[in-house]
VMD Tcl script that draws the C-alpha trace (Angstrom):
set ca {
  {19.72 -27.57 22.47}
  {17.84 -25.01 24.49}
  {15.82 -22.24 23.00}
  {17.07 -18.97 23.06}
  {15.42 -15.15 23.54}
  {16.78 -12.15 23.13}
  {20.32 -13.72 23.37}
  {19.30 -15.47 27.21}
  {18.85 -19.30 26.90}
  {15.34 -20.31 27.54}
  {14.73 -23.84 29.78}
  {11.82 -26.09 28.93}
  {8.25 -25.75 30.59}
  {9.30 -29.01 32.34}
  {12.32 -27.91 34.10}
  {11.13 -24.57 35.75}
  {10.79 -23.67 38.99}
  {7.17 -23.53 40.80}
  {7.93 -19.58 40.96}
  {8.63 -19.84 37.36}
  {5.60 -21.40 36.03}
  {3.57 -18.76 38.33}
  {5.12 -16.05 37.26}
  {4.84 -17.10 33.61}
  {0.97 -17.95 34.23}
  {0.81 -14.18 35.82}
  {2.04 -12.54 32.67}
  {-0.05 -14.52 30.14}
  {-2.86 -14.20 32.40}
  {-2.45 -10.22 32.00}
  {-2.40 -10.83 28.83}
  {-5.29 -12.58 28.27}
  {-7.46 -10.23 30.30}
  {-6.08 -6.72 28.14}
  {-7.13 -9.00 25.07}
  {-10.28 -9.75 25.92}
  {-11.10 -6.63 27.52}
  {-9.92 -4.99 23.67}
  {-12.28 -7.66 22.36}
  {-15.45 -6.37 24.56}
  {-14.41 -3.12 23.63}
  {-14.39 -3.64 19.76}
  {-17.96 -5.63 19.93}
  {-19.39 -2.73 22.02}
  {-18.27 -0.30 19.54}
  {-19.90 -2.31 16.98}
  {-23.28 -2.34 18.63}
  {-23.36 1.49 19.54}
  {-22.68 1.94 16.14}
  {-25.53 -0.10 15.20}
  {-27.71 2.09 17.85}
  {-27.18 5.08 16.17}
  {-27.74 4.04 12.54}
  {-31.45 3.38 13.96}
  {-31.81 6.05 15.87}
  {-31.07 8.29 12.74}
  {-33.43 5.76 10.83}
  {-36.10 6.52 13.17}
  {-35.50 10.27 13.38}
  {-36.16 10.18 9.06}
  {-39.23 8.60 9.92}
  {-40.66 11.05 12.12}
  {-39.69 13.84 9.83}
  {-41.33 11.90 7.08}
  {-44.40 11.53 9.11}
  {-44.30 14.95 10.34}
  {-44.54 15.87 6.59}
  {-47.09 13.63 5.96}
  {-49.68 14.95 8.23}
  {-48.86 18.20 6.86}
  {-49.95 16.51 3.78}
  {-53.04 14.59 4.63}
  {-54.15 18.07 6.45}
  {-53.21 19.48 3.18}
  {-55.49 17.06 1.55}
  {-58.58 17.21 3.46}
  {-58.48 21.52 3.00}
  {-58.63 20.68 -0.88}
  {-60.89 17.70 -0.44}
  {-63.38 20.12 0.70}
  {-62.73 23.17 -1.44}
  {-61.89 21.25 -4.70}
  {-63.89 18.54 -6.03}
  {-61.29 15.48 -7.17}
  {-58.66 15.61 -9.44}
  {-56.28 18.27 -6.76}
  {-57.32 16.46 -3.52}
  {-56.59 13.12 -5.23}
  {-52.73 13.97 -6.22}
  {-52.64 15.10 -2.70}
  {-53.85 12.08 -1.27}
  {-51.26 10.03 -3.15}
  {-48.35 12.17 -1.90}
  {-49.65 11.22 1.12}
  {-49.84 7.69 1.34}
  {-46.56 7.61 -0.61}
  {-45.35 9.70 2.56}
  {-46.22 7.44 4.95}
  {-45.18 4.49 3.37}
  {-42.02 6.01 3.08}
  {-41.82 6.62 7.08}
  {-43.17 3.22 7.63}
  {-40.44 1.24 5.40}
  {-37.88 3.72 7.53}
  {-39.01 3.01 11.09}
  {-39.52 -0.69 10.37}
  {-35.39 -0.50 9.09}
  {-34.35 1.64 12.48}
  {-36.36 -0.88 14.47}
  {-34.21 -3.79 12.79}
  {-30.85 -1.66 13.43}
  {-31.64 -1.39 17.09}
  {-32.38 -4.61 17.91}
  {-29.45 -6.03 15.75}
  {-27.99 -3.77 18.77}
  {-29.17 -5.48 21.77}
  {-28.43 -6.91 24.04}
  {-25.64 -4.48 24.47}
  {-23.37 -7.05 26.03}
  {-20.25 -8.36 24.53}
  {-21.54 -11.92 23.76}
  {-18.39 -13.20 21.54}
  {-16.08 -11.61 24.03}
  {-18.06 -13.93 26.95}
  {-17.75 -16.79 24.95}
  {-13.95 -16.11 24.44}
  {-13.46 -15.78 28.14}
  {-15.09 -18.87 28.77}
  {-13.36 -21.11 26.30}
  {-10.17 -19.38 28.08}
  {-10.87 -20.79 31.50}
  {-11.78 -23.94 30.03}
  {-8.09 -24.24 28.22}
  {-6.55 -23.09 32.10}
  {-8.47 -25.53 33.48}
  {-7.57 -28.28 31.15}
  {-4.03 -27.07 31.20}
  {-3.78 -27.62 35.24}
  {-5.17 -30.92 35.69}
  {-2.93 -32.32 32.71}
  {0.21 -30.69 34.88}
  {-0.88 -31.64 37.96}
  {-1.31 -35.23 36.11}
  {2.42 -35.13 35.34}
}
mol new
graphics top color blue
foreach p $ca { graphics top sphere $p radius 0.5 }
foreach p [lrange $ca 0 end-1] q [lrange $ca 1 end] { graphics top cylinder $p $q radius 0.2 }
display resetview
């Protein structure tokens, strides 16, 4: 009994035309390439995304350090006009500052190169594994 779509009989693989089996290649060729192309889409979206989470990482940073030369500036002024306790709480804001920015940059440099290389590796591998299948696919029919 033959398979049936949409209410039109459907022959087997085996008893199509040449035309046929081209045609049919054509169309799930087509669709192969708009999948994979949504697939290198998706993984690029992903990494951009990834970009700009360390960018803004590394933006807090340099605010961070920004304040904490304000700081250590702040500290040596009170170093020299105050004796110890004041200049010491300063100093300690200081390095807490830039221990702060450092723990920040180090996490935006780990975003951005989670990032890179911006290419769309699993959608290569996908692609390849593809041809590999047609490939397979021909000599077995050309076998038969």
């Amino acid at each position: 009994m033959a398979d049936v779509v949409n209410g039109v009989p459907v022959r087997p693989t085996a008893e199509k035309s040449t035309a046929e089996l081209v045609q049919m290649a054509s169309e799930q060729l087509s669709r192969l390439v708009r999948d994979e192309i949504t697939l290198a889409k998706a993984e690029l979206a992903e990494k951009g995304k990834r970009a700009g989470i360390g960018a803004g990482l590394f933006g807090g940073a340099g605010a961070l350090a920004m304040y904490g030369l304000g700081a250590a500036i702040a500290t040596g002024i009170i170093a020299l006009d105050l004796v110890l306790p004041l200049w010491l709480a300063a100093l300690i804001v200081t390095v807490v500052l830039f221990v702060t920015a450092g723990v920040l940059a180090l996490l935006g440099k780990n975003q951005i190169s989670r990032a890179v290389p911006p290419e769309p590796l699993a959608a290569i591998e996908s692609v390849k594994a593809d041809v590999d299948e047609v490939k397979h696919a021909v000599k077995e029919r050309s076998r038969a």
